[in-house]
C-alpha positions in Angstrom: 103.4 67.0 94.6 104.2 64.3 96.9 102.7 60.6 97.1 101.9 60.9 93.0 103.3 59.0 89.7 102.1 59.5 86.5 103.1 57.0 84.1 102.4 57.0 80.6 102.2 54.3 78.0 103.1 54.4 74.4 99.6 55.6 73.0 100.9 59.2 73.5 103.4 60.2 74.8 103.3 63.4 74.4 99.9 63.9 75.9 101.3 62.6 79.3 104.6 65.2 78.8 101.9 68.1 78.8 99.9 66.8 81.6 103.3 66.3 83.5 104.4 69.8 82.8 101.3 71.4 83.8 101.2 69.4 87.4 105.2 70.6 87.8 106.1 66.5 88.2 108.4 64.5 85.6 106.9 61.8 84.2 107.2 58.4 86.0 109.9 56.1 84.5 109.0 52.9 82.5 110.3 50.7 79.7 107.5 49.2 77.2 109.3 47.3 74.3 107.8 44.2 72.5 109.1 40.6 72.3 109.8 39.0 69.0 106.9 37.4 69.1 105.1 40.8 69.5 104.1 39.5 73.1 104.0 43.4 75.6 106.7 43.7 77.8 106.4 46.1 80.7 109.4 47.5 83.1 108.0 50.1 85.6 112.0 51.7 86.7 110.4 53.7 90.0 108.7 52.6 93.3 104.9 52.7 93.5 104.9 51.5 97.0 102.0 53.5 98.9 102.1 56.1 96.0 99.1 57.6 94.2 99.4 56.2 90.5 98.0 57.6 87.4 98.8 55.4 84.0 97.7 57.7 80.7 97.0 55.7 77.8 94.6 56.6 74.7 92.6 54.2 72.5 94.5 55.0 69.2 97.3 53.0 67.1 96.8 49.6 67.6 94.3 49.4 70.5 94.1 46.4 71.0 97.6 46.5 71.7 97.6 49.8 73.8 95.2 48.3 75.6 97.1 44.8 77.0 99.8 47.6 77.6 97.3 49.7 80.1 96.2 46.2 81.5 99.7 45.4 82.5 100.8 48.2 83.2 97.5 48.7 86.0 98.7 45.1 87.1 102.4 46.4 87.5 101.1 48.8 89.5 99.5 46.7 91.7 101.7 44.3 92.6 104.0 47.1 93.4 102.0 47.9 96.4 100.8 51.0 95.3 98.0 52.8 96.8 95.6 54.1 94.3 95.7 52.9 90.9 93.6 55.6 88.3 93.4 54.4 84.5 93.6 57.9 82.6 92.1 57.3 79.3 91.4 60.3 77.1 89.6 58.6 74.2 88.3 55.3 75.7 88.6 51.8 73.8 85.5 49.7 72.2 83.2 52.9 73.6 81.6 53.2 70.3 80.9 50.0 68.6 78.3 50.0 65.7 74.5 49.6 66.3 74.8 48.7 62.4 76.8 47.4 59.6 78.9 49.7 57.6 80.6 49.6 54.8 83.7 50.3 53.7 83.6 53.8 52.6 82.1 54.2 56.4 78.2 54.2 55.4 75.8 52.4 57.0 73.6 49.8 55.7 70.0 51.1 54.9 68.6 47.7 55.9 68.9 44.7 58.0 68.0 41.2 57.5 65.2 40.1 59.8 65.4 40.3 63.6 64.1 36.7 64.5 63.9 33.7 62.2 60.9 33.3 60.1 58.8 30.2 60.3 56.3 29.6 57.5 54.4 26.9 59.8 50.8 27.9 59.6 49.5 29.5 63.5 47.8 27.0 65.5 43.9 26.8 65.7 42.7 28.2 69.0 40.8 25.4 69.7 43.3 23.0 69.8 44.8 21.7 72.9 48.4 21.8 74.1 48.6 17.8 73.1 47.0 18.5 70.1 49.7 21.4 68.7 52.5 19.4 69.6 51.3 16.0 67.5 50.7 18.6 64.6 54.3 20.2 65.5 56.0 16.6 65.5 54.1 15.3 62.4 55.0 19.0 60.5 58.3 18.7 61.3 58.9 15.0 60.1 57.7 15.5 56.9 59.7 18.8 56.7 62.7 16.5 57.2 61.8 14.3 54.7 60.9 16.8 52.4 64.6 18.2 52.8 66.1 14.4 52.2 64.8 14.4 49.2 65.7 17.4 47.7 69.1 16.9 48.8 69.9 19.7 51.4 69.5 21.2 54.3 66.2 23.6 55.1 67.8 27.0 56.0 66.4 29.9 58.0 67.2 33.6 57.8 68.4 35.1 61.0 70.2 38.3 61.8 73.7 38.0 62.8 74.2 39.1 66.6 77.0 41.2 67.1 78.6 41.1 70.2 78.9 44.5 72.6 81.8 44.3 75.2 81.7 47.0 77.2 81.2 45.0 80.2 84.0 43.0 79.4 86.5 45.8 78.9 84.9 47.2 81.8 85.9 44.1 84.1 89.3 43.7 82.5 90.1 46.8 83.8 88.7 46.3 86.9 90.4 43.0 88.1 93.8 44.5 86.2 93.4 46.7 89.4 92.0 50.3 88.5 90.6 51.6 91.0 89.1 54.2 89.1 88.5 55.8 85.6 89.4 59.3 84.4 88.1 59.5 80.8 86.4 62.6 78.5 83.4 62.4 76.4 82.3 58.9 76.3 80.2 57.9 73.1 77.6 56.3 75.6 76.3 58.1 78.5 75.3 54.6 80.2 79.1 53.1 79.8 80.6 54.1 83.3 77.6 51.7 84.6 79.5 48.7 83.7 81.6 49.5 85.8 82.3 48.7 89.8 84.7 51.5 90.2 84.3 55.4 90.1 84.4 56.7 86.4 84.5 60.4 86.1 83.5 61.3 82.2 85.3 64.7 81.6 83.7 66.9 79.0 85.3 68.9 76.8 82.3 71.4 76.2 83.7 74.1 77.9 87.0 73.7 76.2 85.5 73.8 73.0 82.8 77.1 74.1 86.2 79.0 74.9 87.7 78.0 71.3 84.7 79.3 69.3 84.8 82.4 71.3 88.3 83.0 70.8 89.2 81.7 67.2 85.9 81.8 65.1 85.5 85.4 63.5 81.9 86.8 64.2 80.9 83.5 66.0 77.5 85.3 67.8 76.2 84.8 64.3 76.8 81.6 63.1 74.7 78.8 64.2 75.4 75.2 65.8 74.7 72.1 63.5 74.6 68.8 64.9 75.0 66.6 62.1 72.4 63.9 63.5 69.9 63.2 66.2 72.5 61.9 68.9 74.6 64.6 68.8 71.8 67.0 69.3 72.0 67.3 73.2 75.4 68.4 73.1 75.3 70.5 70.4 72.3 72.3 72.0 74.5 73.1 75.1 76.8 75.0 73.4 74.5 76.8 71.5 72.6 77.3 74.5 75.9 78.5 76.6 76.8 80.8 73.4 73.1 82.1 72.5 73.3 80.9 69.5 70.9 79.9 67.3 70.4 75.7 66.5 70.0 73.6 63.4 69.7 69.7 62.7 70.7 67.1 60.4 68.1 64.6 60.4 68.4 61.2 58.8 64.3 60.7 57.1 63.3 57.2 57.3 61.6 56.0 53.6 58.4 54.1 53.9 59.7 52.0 51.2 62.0 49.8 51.8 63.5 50.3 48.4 64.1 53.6 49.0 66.8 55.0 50.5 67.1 57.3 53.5 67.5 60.8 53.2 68.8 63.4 55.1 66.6 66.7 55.7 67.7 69.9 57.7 65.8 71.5 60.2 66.7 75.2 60.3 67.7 77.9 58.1 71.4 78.4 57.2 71.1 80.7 54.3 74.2 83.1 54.2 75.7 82.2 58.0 78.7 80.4 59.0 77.5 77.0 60.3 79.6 74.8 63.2 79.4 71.4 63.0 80.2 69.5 66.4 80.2 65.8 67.0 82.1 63.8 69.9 83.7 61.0 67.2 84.7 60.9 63.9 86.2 58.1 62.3 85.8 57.4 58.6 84.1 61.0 58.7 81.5 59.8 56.4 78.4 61.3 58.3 80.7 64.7 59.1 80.9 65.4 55.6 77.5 64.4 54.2 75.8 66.6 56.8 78.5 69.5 55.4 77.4 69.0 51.7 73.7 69.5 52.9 74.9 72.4 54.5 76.2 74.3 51.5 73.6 72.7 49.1 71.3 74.9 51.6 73.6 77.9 51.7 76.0 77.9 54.3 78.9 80.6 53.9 81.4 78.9 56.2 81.9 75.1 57.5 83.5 74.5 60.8 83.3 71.3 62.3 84.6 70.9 66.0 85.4 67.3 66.9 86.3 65.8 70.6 87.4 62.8 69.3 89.3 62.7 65.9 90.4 59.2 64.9 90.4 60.0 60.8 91.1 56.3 60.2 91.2 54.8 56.4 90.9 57.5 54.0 89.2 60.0 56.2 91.5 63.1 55.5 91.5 63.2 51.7 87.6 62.6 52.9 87.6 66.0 54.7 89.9 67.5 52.3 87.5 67.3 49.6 84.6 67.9 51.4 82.5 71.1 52.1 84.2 71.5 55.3 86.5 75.0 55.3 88.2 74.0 58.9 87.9 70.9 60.7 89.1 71.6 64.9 90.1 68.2 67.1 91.0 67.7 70.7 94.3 66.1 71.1 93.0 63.5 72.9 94.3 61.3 69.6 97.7 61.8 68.5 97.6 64.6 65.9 100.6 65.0 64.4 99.8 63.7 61.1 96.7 65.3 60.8 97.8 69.0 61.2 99.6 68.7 57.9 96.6 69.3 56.7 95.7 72.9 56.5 92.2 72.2 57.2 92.5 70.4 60.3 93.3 72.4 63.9 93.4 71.4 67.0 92.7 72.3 70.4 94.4 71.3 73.8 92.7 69.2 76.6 96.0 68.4 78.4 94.9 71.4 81.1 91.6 69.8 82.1 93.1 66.3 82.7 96.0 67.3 84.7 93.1 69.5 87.0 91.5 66.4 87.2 94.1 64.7 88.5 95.5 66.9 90.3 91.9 67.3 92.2 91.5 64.0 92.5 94.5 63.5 94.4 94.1 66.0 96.8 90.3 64.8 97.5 88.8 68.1 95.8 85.9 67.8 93.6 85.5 67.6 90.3 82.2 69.5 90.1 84.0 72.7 88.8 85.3 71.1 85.7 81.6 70.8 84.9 80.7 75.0 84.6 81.3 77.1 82.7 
């Protein structure tokens, strides 16, 4: 193909060999090597002038570092002259950040402290004038202090930590590196390519996975699809839907005591029928696994699980090893080659839909056929 470089940084490589191979192109030709200090250095060995330039780099590793890499690399590009710059990024960074604490072991906390600070100042009489509630206010809040004085410290009011979300900043890094658009596959958050000012086309790898479970899972027509909570559930209802298969649910029960803790309940019947589990992330794997158990506490003959993004971080695969899982199935979207020493674990290959995307993008084609069935 003429007028196109694909460059790849030190993520995976070997994700950006297979993409290479299937688009009949060699790989474009960098150097990416580390100071002493652990400072990125970047060498791009080929012209970019007026080219179309594609960079391939996956949130995995050290991502933080990965992700200066991609930055300079889109910046290399840049200078360089080159025409179209298009970040590539098969599992994207800081796209899932906790709406809760978690713990170690990967659970999340059952409860928060409060929302708002509490104030134990009595409410104001209605029939007091503004003048009137701020004299009260004044005078309250002097002998507060004094009160404090003299017990020696410091009047303290709870208040829930706020935890920062910077998707808009990795969103604008990425922008004014010089990307002048976003290839990426299965975002955690359907709402993250509107932080963006660029074009971000959010792959899927639904029909990728649909073709596995036909071809690889015995007797498929009769399992049924489990999502193993509520946000999974639109997803996993497509491929049940595409399959005509039947749909179950693992639902987290909220306790109307706070001492209690929450429980999860399944909606559907799995008694006697292979069940497949399918979730975009897992990480620690905690909630995989837990929704597994409840499968076979309910009677589930066989436990797949069909992940698009496997990150097993910590001790996530002695986690699935000893679960209730019989076969867990990844996208190589994350390096893998760890993993598949584990005889549980498979994985499938998304390298074909990326290099169609890019080759379609390049030529001006649309992308709306990567989208069907």
């Amino acid at each position: 193909m003429r007028n196109l470089v694909v460059f790849g940084g030190s993520s995976h490589p070997e994700f950006t060999e297979k993409v290479c191979s299937h688009l009949g192109i060699p790989p474009g030709k960098t150097r990416l090597s580390k100071f002493s200090n652990n400072e990125t250095s970047v060498e791009m060995k080929e012209s970019v002038r007026e080219q179309d330039v594609y960079i391939i780099q996956s949130a995995c590793g050290n991502v933080n570092d990965n992700f200066i890499e991609l930055l300079i690399m889109i910046n290399a590009c840049k200078i360089a002259s080159a025409k179209r710059i298009t970040a590539v990024i098969p599992c994207f960074p800081y796209s899932r950040q906790p709406d809760v604490p978690f713990k170690q072991s990967g659970e999340p906390l059952t409860f928060l402290p409060p929302q708002t600070p509490l104030s134990e100042q009595p409410p104001s009489k209605p029939e007091e004038d503004m003048s009137s509630q701020l004299l009260r206010k004044l005078g309250q809040a002097a002998m507060d202090q004094q009160e404090a004085e003299k017990k020696g410290k410091e009047e303290k009011v709870p208040y829930r930590e706020w935890r920062a979300r910077p998707g808009v900043l990795i969103a604008d890094l990425l922008t004014c590196a010089g990307a002048d658009h976003i290839i990426t596959m299965d975002l955690h958050d359907a709402q993250y390519p509107g932080f963006f000012d660029c074009p971000v086309d959010n792959l899927t790898s639904l029909y990728t996975a649909i073709n596995y479970i036909r071809l690889n899972i015995p007797d498929y027509s009769n399992a049924i699809i489990v999502s193993p909570d509520a946000g999974g559930a639109k997803r996993a209802t497509a491929i049940a839907e595409k399959l005509c298969m039947d749909f179950a649910l693992v639902h987290k029960e909220r306790p109307k005591v706070h001492s209690q803790k929450r429980e999860s309940i399944l909606v559907g019947d799995v008694r006697g029928r292979n069940c497949i589990l399918i979730d975009d992330i897992t990480d620690t794997s905690y909630t995989i696994t837990k929704a597994a158990r409840l499968l076979r506490e309910k009677g589930a003959r066989k436990i797949y699980a069909l992940v698009s993004h496997a990150i097993l971080s910590a001790d996530a695969v002695n986690h699935i090893d000893q679960s209730a899982i019989d076969e867990l199935i990844v996208s190589n979207s994350l390096p893998q080659d760890q993993h598949i020493k584990n005889p549980k674990i498979k994985v499938f290959d998304v390298t074909p839909l990326f290099s169609e995307a890019i080759r379609r993008t390049h030529f001006g084609e649309s992308l709306s056929r990567l989208f069907e069935a």
